[in-house]
Gaussian input, Z-matrix of N, CA and C with variables (Angstrom, degrees):
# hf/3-21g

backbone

0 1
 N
 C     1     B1
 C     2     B2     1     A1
 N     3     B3     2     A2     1     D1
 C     4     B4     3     A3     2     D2
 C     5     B5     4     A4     3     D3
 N     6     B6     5     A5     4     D4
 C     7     B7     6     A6     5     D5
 C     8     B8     7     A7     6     D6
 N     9     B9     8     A8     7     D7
 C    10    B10     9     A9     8     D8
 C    11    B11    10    A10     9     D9
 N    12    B12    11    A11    10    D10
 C    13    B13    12    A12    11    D11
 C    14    B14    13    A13    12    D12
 N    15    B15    14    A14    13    D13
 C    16    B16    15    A15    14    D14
 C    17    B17    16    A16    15    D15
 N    18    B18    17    A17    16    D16
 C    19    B19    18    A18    17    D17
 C    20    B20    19    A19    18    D18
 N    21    B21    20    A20    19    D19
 C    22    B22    21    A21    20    D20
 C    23    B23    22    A22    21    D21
 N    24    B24    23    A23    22    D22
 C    25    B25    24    A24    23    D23
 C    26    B26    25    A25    24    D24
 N    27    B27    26    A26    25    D25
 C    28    B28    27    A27    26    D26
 C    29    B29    28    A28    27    D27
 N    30    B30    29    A29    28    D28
 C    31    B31    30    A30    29    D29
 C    32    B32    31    A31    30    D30
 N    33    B33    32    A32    31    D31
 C    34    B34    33    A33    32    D32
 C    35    B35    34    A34    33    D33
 N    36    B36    35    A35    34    D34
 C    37    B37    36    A36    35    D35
 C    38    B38    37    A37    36    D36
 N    39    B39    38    A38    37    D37
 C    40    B40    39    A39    38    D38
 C    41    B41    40    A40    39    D39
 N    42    B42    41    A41    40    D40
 C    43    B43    42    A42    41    D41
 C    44    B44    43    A43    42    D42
 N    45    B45    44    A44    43    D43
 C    46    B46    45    A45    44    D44
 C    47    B47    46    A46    45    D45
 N    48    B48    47    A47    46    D46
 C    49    B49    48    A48    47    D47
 C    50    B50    49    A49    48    D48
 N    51    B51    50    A50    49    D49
 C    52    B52    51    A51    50    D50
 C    53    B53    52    A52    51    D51
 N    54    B54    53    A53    52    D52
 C    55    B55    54    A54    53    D53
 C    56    B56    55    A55    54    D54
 N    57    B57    56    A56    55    D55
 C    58    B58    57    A57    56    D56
 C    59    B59    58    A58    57    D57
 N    60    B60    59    A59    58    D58
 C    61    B61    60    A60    59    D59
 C    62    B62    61    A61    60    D60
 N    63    B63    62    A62    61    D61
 C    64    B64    63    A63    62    D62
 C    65    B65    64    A64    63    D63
 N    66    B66    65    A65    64    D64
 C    67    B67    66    A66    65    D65
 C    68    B68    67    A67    66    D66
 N    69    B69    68    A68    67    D67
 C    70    B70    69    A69    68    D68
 C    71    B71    70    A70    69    D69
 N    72    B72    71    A71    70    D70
 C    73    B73    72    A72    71    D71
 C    74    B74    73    A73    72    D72
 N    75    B75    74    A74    73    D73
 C    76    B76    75    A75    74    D74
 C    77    B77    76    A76    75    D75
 N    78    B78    77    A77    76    D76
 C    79    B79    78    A78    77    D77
 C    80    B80    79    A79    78    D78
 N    81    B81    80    A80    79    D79
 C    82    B82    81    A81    80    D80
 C    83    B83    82    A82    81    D81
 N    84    B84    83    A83    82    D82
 C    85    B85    84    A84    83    D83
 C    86    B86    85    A85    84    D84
 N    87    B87    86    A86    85    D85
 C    88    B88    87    A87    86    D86
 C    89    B89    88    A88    87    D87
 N    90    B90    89    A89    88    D88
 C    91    B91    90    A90    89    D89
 C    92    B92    91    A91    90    D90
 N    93    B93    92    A92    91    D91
 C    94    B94    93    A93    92    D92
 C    95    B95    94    A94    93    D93
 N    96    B96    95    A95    94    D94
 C    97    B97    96    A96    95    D95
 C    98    B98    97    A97    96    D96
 N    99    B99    98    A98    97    D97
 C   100   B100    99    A99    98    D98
 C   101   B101   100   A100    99    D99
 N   102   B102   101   A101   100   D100
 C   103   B103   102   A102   101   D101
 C   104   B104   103   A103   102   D102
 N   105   B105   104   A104   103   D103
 C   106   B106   105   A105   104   D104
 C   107   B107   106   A106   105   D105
 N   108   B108   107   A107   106   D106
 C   109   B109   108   A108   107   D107
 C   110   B110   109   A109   108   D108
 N   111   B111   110   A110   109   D109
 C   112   B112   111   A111   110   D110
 C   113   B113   112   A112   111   D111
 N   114   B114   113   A113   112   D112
 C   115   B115   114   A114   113   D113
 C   116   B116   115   A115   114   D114
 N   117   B117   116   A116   115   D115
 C   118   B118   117   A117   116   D116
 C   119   B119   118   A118   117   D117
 N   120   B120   119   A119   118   D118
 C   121   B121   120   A120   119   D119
 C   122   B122   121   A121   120   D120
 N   123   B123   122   A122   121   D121
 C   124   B124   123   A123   122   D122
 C   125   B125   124   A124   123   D123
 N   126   B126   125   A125   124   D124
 C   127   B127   126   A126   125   D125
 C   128   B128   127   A127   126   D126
 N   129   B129   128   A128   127   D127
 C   130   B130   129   A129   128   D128
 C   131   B131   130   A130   129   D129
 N   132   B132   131   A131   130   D130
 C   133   B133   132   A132   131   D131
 C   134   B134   133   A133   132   D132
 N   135   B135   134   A134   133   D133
 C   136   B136   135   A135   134   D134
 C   137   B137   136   A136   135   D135
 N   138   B138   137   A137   136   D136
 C   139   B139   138   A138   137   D137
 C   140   B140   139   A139   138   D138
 N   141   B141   140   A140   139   D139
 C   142   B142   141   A141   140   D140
 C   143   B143   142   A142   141   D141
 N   144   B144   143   A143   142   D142
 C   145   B145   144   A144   143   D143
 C   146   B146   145   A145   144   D144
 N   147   B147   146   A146   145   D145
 C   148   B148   147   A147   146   D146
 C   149   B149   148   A148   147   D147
 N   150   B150   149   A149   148   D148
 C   151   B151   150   A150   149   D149
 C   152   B152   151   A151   150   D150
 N   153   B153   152   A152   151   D151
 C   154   B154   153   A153   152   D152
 C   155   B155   154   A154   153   D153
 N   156   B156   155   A155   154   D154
 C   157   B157   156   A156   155   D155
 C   158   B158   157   A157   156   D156
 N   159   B159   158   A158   157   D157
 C   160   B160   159   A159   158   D158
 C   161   B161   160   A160   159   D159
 N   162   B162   161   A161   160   D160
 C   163   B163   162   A162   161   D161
 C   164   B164   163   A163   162   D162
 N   165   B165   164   A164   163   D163
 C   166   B166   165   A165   164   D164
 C   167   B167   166   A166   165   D165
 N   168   B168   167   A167   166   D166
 C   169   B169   168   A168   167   D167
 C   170   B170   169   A169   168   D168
 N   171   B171   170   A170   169   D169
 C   172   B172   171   A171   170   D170
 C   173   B173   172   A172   171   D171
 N   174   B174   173   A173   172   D172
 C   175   B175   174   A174   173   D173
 C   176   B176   175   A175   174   D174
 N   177   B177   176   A176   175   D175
 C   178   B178   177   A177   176   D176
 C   179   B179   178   A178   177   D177
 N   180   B180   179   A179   178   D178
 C   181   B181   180   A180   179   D179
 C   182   B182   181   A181   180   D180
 N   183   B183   182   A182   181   D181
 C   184   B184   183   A183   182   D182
 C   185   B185   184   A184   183   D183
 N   186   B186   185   A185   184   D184
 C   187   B187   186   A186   185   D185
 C   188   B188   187   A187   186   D186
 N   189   B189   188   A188   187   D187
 C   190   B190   189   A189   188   D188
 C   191   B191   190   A190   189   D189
 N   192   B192   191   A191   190   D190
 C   193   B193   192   A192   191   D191
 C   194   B194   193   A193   192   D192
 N   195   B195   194   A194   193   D193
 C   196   B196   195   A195   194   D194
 C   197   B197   196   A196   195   D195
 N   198   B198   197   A197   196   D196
 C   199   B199   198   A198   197   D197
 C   200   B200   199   A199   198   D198
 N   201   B201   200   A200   199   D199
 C   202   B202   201   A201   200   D200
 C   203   B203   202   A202   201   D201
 N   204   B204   203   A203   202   D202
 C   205   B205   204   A204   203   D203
 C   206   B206   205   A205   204   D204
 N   207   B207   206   A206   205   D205
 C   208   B208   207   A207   206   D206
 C   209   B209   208   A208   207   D207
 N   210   B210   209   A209   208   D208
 C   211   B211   210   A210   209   D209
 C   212   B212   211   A211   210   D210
 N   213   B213   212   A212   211   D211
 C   214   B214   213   A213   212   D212
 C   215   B215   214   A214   213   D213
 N   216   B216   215   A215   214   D214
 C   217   B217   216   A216   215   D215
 C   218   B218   217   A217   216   D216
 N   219   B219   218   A218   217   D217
 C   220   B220   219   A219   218   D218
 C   221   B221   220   A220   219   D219
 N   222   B222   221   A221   220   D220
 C   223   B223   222   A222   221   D221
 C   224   B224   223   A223   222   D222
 N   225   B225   224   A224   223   D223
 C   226   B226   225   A225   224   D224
 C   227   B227   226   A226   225   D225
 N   228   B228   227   A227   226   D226
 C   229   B229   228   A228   227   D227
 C   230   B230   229   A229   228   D228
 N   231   B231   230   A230   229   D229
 C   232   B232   231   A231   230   D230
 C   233   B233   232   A232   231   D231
 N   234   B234   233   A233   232   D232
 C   235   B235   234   A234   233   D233
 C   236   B236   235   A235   234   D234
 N   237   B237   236   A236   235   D235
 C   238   B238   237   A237   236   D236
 C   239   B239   238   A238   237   D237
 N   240   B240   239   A239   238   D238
 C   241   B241   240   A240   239   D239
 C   242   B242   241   A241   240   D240
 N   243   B243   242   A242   241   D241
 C   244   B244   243   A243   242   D242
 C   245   B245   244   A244   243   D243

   B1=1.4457
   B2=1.5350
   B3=1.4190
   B4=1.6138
   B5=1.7391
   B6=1.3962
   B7=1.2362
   B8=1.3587
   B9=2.0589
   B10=1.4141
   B11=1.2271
   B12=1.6020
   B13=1.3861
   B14=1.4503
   B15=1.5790
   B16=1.2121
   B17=1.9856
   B18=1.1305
   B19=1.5149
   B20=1.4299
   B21=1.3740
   B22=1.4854
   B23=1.2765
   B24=1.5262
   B25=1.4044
   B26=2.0662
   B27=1.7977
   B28=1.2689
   B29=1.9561
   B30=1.5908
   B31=1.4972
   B32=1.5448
   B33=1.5533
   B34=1.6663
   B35=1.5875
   B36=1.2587
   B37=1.3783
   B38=1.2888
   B39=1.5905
   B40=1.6930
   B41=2.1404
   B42=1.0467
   B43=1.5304
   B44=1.4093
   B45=1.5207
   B46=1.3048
   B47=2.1918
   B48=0.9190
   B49=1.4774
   B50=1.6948
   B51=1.5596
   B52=1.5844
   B53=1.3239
   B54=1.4868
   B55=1.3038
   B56=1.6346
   B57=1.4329
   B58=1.8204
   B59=2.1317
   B60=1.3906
   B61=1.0708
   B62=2.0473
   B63=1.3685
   B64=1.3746
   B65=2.2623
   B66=0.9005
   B67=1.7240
   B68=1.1212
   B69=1.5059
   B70=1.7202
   B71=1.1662
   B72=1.2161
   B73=1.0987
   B74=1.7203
   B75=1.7041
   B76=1.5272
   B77=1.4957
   B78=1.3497
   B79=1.5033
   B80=1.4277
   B81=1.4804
   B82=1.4163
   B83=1.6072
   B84=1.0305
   B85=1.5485
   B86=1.5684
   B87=0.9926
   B88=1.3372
   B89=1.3886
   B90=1.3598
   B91=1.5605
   B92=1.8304
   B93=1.1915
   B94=1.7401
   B95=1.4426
   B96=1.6085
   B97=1.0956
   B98=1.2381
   B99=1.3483
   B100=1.9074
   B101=1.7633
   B102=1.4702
   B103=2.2399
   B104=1.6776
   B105=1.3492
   B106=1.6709
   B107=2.0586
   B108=1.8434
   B109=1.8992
   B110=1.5733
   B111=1.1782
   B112=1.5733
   B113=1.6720
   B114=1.9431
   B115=1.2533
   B116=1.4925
   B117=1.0130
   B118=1.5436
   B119=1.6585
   B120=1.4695
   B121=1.4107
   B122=1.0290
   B123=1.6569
   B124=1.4814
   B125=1.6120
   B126=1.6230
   B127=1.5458
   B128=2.4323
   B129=0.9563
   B130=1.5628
   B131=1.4547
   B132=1.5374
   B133=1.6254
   B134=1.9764
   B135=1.5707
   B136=1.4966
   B137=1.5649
   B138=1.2319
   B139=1.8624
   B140=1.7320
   B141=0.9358
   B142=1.4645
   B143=1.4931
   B144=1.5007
   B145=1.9562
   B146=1.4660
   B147=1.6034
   B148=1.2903
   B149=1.4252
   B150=1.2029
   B151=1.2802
   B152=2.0158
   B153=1.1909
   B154=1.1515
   B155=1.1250
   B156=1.8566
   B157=1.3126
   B158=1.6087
   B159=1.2130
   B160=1.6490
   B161=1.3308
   B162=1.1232
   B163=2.0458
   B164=1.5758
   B165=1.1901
   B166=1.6611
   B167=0.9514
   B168=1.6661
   B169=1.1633
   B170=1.8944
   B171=0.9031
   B172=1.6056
   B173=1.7282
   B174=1.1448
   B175=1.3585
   B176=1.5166
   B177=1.4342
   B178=1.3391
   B179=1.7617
   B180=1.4815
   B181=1.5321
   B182=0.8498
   B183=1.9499
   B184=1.4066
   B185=1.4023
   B186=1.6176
   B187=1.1762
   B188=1.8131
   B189=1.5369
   B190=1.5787
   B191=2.0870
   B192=0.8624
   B193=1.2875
   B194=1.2992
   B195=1.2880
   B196=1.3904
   B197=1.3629
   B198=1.5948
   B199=1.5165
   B200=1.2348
   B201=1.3964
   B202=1.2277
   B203=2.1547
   B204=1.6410
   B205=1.4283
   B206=1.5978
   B207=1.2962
   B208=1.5845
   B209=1.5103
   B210=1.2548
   B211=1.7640
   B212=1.1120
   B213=1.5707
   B214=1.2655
   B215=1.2775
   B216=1.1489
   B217=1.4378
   B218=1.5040
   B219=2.1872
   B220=1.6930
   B221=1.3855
   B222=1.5070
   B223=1.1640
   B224=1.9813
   B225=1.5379
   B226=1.3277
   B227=1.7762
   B228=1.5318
   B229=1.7124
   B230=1.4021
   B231=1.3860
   B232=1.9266
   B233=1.4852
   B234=1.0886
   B235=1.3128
   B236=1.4822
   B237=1.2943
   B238=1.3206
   B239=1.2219
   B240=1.1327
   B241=1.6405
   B242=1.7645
   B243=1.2462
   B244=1.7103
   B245=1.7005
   A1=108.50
   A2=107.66
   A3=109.73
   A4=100.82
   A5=101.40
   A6=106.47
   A7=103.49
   A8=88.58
   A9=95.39
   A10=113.57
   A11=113.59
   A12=111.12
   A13=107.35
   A14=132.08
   A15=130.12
   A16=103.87
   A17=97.90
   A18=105.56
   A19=104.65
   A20=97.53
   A21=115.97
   A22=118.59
   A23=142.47
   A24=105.99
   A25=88.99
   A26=108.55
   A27=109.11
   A28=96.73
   A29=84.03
   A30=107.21
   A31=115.31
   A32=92.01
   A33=100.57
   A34=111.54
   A35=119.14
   A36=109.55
   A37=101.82
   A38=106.56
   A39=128.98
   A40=96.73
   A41=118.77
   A42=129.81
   A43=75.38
   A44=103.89
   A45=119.67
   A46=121.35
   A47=104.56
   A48=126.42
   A49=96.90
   A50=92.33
   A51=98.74
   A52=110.75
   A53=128.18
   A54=130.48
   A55=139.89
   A56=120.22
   A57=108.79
   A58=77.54
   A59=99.27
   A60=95.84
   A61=117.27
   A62=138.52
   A63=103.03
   A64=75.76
   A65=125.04
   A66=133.45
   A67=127.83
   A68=117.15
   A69=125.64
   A70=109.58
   A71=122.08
   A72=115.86
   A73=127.24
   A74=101.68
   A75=115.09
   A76=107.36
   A77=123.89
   A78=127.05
   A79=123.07
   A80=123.16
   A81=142.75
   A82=109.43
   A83=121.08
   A84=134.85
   A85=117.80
   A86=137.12
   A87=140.86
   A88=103.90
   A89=132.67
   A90=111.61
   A91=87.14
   A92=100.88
   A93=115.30
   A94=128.93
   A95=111.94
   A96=111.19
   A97=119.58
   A98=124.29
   A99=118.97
   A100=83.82
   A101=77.70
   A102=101.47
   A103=84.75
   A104=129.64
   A105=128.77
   A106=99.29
   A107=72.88
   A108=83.84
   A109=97.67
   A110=107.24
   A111=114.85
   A112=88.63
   A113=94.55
   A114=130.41
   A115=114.06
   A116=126.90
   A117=133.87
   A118=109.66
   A119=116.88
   A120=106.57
   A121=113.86
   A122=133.44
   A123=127.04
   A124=92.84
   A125=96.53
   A126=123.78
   A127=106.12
   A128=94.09
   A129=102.59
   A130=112.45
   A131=114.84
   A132=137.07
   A133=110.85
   A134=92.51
   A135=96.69
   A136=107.36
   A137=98.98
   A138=90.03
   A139=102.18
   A140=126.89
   A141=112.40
   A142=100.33
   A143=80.44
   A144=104.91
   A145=90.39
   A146=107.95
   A147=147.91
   A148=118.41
   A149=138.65
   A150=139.10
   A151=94.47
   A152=120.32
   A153=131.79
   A154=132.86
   A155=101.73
   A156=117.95
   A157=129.07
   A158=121.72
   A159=113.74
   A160=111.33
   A161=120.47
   A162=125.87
   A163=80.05
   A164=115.78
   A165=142.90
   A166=113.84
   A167=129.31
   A168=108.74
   A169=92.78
   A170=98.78
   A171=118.56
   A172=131.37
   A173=140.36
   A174=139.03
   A175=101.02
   A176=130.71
   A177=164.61
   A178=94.31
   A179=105.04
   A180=136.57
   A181=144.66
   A182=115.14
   A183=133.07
   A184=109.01
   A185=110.64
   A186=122.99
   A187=97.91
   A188=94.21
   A189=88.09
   A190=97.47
   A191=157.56
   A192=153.04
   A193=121.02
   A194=121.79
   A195=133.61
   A196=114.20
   A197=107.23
   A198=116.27
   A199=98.27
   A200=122.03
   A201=130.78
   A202=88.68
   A203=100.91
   A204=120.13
   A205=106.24
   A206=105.87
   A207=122.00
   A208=94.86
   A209=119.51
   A210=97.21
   A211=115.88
   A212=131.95
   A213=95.35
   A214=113.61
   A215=120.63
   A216=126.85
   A217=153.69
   A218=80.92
   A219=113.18
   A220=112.54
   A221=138.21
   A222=144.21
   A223=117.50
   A224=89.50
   A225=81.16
   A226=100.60
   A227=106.87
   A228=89.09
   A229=97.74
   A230=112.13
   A231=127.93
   A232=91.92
   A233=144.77
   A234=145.42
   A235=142.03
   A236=127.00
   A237=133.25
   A238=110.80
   A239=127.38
   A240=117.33
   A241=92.91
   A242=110.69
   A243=135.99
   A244=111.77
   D1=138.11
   D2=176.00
   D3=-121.40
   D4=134.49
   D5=159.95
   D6=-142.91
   D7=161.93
   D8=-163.61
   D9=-125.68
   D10=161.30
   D11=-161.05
   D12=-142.84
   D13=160.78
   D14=-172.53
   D15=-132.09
   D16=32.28
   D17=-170.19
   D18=-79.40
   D19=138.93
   D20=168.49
   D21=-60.97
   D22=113.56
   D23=-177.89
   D24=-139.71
   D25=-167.44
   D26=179.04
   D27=-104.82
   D28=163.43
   D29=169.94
   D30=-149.39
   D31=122.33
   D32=167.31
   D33=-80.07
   D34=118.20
   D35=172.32
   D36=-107.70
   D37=171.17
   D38=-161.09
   D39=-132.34
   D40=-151.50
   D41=-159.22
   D42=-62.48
   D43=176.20
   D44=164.21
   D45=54.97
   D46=-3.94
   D47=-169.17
   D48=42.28
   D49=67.41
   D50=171.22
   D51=-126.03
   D52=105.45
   D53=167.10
   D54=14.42
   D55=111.24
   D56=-145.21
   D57=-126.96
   D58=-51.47
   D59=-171.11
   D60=-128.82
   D61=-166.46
   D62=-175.25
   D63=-160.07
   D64=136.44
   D65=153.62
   D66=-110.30
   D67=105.71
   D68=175.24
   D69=-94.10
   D70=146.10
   D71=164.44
   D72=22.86
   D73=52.93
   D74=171.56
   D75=76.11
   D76=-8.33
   D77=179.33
   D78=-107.36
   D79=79.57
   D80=172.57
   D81=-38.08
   D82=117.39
   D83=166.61
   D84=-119.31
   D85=148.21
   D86=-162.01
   D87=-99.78
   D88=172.52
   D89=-179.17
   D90=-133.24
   D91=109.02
   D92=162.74
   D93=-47.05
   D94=-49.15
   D95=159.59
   D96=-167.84
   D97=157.94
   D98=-168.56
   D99=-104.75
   D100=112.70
   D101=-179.65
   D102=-71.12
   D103=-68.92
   D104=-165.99
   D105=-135.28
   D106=160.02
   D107=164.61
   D108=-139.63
   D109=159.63
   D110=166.70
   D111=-156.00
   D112=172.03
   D113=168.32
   D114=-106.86
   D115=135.77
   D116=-176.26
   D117=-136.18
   D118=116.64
   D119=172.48
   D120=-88.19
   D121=9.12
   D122=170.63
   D123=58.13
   D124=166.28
   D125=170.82
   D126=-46.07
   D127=69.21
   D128=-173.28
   D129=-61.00
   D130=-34.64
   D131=166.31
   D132=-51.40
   D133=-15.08
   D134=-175.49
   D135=-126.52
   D136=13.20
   D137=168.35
   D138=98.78
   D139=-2.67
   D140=-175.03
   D141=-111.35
   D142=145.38
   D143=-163.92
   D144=-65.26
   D145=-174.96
   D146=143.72
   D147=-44.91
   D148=137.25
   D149=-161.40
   D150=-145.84
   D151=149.90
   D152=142.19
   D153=-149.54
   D154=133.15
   D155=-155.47
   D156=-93.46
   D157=168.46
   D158=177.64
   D159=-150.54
   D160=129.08
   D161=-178.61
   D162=-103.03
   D163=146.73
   D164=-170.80
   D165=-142.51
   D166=132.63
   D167=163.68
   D168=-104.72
   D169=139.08
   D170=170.09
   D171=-72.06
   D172=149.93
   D173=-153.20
   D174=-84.77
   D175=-32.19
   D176=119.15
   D177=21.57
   D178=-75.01
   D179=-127.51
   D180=123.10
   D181=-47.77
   D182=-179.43
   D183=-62.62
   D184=147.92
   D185=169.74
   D186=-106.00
   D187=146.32
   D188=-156.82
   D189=-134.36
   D190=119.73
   D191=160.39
   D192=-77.49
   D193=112.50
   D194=-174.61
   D195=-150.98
   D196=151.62
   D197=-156.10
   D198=-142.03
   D199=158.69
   D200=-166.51
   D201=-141.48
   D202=121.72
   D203=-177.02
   D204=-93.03
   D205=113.30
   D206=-155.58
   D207=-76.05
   D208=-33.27
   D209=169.18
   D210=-71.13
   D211=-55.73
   D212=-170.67
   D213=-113.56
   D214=55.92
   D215=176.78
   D216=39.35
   D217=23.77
   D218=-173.28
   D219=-90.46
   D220=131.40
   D221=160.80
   D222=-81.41
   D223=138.29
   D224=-162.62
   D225=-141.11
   D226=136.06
   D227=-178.12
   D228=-75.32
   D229=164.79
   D230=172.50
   D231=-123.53
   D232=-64.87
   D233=-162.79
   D234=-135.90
   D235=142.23
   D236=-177.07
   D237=-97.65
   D238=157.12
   D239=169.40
   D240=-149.08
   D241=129.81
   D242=172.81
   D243=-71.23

Protein backbone atom coordinates (compact mmCIF):
# COMPACT_ATOMS: atom_id res chain seq x y z
CA UNK A 1 0.00 0.00 0.00
CA UNK A 2 1.18 3.56 -0.86
CA UNK A 3 -0.02 6.49 0.69
CA UNK A 4 0.63 9.88 0.18
CA UNK A 5 1.59 12.72 2.04
CA UNK A 6 2.53 16.47 1.74
CA UNK A 7 4.02 16.90 5.28
CA UNK A 8 6.47 19.24 6.25
CA UNK A 9 9.09 17.43 7.96
CA UNK A 10 13.19 17.84 9.05
CA UNK A 11 16.32 16.51 7.28
CA UNK A 12 19.80 15.96 8.40
CA UNK A 13 21.85 16.03 5.37
CA UNK A 14 25.49 14.62 4.92
CA UNK A 15 28.13 15.36 1.62
CA UNK A 16 26.39 16.23 -1.32
CA UNK A 17 23.14 17.67 0.61
CA UNK A 18 21.85 14.17 0.27
CA UNK A 19 19.71 12.82 3.03
CA UNK A 20 21.64 11.05 6.22
CA UNK A 21 18.77 11.28 8.49
CA UNK A 22 14.73 12.34 8.17
CA UNK A 23 12.14 13.70 11.64
CA UNK A 24 8.33 13.17 11.56
CA UNK A 25 6.46 14.09 13.77
CA UNK A 26 9.32 14.30 16.67
CA UNK A 27 10.51 10.70 15.61
CA UNK A 28 14.21 10.67 14.19
CA UNK A 29 14.99 7.69 11.89
CA UNK A 30 18.26 7.27 10.22
CA UNK A 31 18.20 6.78 6.46
CA UNK A 32 19.95 3.29 5.45
CA UNK A 33 20.03 3.95 2.07
CA UNK A 34 18.92 6.40 -0.89
CA UNK A 35 17.28 3.32 -3.23
CA UNK A 36 16.84 6.46 -6.16
CA UNK A 37 17.08 10.37 -6.73
CA UNK A 38 15.51 12.33 -9.46
CA UNK A 39 14.74 16.02 -10.44
CA UNK A 40 11.17 17.00 -11.11
CA UNK A 41 10.11 20.48 -12.40
CA UNK A 42 6.54 19.91 -11.30
CA UNK A 43 3.68 21.85 -13.16
CA UNK A 44 6.47 24.90 -13.92
CA UNK A 45 3.63 26.62 -16.36
CA UNK A 46 2.00 27.14 -12.84
CA UNK A 47 4.65 28.60 -10.71
CA UNK A 48 6.01 25.65 -8.90
CA UNK A 49 9.74 25.35 -8.44
CA UNK A 50 12.07 22.50 -9.01
CA UNK A 51 11.91 19.79 -6.52
CA UNK A 52 14.46 16.97 -5.82
CA UNK A 53 13.50 13.75 -4.87
CA UNK A 54 14.68 10.62 -2.75
CA UNK A 55 13.02 6.92 -2.11
CA UNK A 56 14.93 5.79 1.23
CA UNK A 57 14.99 2.99 2.79
CA UNK A 58 14.98 3.91 6.49
CA UNK A 59 16.80 2.27 9.65
CA UNK A 60 13.07 1.65 10.81
CA UNK A 61 12.41 -0.51 7.59
CA UNK A 62 10.14 1.94 5.94
CA UNK A 63 10.76 3.06 2.60
CA UNK A 64 9.80 6.62 2.68
CA UNK A 65 9.73 9.35 -0.47
CA UNK A 66 10.71 12.75 0.26
CA UNK A 67 11.72 15.84 -1.56
CA UNK A 68 13.29 18.83 -0.78
CA UNK A 69 11.65 22.20 -2.97
CA UNK A 70 14.73 24.02 -4.28
CA UNK A 71 13.11 27.41 -3.99
CA UNK A 72 12.32 27.57 -0.89
CA UNK A 73 14.34 25.26 0.76
CA UNK A 74 11.45 23.11 2.51
CA UNK A 75 11.62 19.31 2.87
CA UNK A 76 8.60 17.54 2.60
CA UNK A 77 7.50 13.74 2.87
CA UNK A 78 5.42 12.64 -0.59
CA UNK A 79 5.21 9.00 0.24
CA UNK A 80 4.91 5.89 2.32
CA UNK A 81 5.32 2.59 1.02
CA UNK A 82 3.98 -0.74 3.21
Amino acid sequence: MIEKYFQPIKVQCGNLHRPMAIEINQLRVGVETILESWYDTGCWWEGESEKVFYRVYCQDGGVREIFNDLSSGEWLLYRVYD
